[in-house]
DOLUM-884133 format. One record per residue (C-alpha): x, y, z. Coordinates in nm, 4 decimals. Example, Ala and Ser with C-alpha at 12.3 -4.5 7.8 and 13.67 -1.06 7.14 Angstrom:
2
{u = 1.2300&v = -0.4500&w = 0.7800} $
{u = 1.3670&v = -0.1060&w = 0.7140} $
//
This chain:
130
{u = 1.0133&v = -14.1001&w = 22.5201} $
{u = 0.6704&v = -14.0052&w = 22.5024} $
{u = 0.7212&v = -13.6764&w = 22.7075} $
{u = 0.9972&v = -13.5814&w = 22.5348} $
{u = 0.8281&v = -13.5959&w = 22.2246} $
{u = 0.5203&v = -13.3867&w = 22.3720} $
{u = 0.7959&v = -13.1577&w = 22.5176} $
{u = 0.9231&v = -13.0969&w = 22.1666} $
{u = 0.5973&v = -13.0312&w = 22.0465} $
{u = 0.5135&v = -12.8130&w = 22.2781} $
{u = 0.8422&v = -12.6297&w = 22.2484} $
{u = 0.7820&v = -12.6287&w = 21.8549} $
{u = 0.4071&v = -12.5390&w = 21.8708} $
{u = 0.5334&v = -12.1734&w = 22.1480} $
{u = 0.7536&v = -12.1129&w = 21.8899} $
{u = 0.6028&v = -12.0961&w = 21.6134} $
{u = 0.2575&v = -11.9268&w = 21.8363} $
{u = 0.5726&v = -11.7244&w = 21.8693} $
{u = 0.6731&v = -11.6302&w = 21.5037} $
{u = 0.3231&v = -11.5959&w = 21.4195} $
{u = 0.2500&v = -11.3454&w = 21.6735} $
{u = 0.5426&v = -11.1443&w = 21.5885} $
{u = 0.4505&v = -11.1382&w = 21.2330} $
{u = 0.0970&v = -11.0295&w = 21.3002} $
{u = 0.2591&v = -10.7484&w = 21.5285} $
{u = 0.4644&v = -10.6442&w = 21.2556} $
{u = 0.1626&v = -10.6135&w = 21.0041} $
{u = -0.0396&v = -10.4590&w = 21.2525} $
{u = 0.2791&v = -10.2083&w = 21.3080} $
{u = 0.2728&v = -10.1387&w = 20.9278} $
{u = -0.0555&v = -10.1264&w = 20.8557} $
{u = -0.0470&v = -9.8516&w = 21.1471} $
{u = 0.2356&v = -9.6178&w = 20.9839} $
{u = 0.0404&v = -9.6316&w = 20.6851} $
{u = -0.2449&v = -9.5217&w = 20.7892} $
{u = -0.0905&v = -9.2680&w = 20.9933} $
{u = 0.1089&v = -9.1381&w = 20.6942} $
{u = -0.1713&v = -9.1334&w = 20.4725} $
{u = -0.3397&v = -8.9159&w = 20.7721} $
{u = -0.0658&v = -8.6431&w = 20.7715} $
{u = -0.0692&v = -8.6395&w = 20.4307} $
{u = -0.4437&v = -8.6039&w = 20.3757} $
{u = -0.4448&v = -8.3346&w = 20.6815} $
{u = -0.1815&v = -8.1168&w = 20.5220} $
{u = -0.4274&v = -8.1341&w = 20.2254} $
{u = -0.6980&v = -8.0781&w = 20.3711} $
{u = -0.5576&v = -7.7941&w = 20.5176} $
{u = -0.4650&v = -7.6588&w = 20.1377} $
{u = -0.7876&v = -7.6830&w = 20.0501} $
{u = -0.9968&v = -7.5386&w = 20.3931} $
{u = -0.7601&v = -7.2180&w = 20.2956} $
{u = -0.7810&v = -7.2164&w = 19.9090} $
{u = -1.2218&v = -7.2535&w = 19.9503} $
{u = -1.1383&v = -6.9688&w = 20.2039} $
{u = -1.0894&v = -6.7514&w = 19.8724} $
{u = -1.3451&v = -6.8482&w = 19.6390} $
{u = -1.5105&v = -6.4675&w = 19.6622} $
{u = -1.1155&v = -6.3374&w = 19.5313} $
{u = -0.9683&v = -6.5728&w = 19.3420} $
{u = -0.8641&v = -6.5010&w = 18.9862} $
{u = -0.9522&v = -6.6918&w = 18.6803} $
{u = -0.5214&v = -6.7795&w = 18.6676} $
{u = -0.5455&v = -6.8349&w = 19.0074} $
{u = -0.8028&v = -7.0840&w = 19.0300} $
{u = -0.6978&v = -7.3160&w = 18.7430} $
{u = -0.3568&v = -7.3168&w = 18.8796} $
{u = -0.4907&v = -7.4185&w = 19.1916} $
{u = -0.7818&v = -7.6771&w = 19.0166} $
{u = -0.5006&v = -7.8052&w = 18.8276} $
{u = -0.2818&v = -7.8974&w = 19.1682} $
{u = -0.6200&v = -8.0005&w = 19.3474} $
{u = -0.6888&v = -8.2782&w = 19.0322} $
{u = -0.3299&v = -8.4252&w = 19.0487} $
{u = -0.3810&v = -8.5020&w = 19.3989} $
{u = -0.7034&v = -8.6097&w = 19.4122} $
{u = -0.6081&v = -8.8829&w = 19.1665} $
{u = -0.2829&v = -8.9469&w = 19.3682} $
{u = -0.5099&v = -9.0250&w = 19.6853} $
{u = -0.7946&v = -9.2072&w = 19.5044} $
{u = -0.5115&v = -9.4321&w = 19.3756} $
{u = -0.4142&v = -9.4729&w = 19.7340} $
{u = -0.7549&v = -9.4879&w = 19.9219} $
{u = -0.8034&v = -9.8251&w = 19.8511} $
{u = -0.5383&v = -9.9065&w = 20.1355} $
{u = -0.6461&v = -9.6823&w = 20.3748} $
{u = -0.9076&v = -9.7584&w = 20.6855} $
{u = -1.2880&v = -9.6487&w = 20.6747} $
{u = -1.1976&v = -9.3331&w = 20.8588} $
{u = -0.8951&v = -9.1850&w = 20.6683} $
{u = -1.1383&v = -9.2768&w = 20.3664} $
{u = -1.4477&v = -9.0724&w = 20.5192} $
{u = -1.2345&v = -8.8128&w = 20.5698} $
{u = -1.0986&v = -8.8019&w = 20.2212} $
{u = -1.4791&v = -8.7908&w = 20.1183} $
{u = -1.5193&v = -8.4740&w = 20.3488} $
{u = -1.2086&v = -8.3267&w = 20.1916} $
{u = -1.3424&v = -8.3671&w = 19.8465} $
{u = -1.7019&v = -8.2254&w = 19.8933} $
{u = -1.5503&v = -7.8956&w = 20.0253} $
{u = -1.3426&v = -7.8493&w = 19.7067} $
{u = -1.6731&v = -7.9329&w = 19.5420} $
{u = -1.8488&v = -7.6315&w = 19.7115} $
{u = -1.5262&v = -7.4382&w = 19.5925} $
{u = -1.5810&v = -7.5023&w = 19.2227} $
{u = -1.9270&v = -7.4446&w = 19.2891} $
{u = -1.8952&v = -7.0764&w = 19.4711} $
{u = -1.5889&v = -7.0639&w = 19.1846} $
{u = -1.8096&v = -7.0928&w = 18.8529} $
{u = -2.1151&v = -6.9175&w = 18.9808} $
{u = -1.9089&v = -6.5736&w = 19.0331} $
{u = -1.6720&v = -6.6104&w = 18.7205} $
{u = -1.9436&v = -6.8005&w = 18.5118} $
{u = -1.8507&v = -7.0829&w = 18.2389} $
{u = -1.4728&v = -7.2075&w = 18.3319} $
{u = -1.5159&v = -7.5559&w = 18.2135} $
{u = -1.2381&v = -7.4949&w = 17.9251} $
{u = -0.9756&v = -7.4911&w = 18.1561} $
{u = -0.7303&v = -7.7618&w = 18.0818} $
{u = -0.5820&v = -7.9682&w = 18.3730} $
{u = -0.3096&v = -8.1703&w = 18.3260} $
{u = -0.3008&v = -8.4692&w = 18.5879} $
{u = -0.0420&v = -8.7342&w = 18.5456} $
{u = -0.0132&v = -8.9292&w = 18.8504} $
{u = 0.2656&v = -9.0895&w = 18.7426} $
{u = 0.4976&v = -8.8119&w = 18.6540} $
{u = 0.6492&v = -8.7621&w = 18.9900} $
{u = 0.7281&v = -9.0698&w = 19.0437} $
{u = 0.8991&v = -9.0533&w = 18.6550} $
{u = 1.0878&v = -8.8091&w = 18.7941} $
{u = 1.2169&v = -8.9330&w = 19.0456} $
//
């Protein structure tokens, strides 16, 4: 009786090392697709904004709050999301951010005072529409 009943709990105790491993695998699979989604997302930003700093010497007055206006509604889409995201999607976000800062910079020193521009960000409003 007694090594049936250790049998059993043995059985019982693989089982559920069993369940618990395949949970944590699942989390850890998860967690992964996140992160990589919120890595091909941040790239193909990143991308948008390596080109649009490319222009800061050409770009129009138009030009540039159209494109200040897109830049703000996703960089309060991804600061929303950053929370979730590991230390180096995060530092790269950072980088991402300080380029478009040098942007504005190079931006308002050749077409002076542009502070008046209105931007519009509403985070939500995709999702609204959706």
């Amino acid at each position: 009786m007694a090594i049936g009943i250790g049998l059993f709990t043995f059985a019982c105790g693989a089982e559920t090392q069993n369940d618990v491993n395949e949970t944590v695998d699942e989390a850890q699979v998860e967690v992964s697709e996140e992160n990589m989604e919120a890595n091909a997302e941040l790239n193909e930003f990143e991308t948008w904004v390596t080109t649009n700093s490319a222009r800061a010497e050409t770009v129009t007055e138009d030009e540039y709050r159209e494109m200040r206006t897109e830049y703000k509604q996703r960089e309060a889409e991804f600061d929303a999301e950053s929370a979730n995201w590991d230390e180096e999607t995060r530092a790269e976000w950072e980088k991402t951010k300080a380029e478009w800062n040098v942007f504005e910079d190079n931006v308002k020193r050749r077409l002076g005072d542009i502070e008046g521009i209105d931007v519009d960000v509403d985070v939500n409003r995709d999702k609204d529409n959706n």
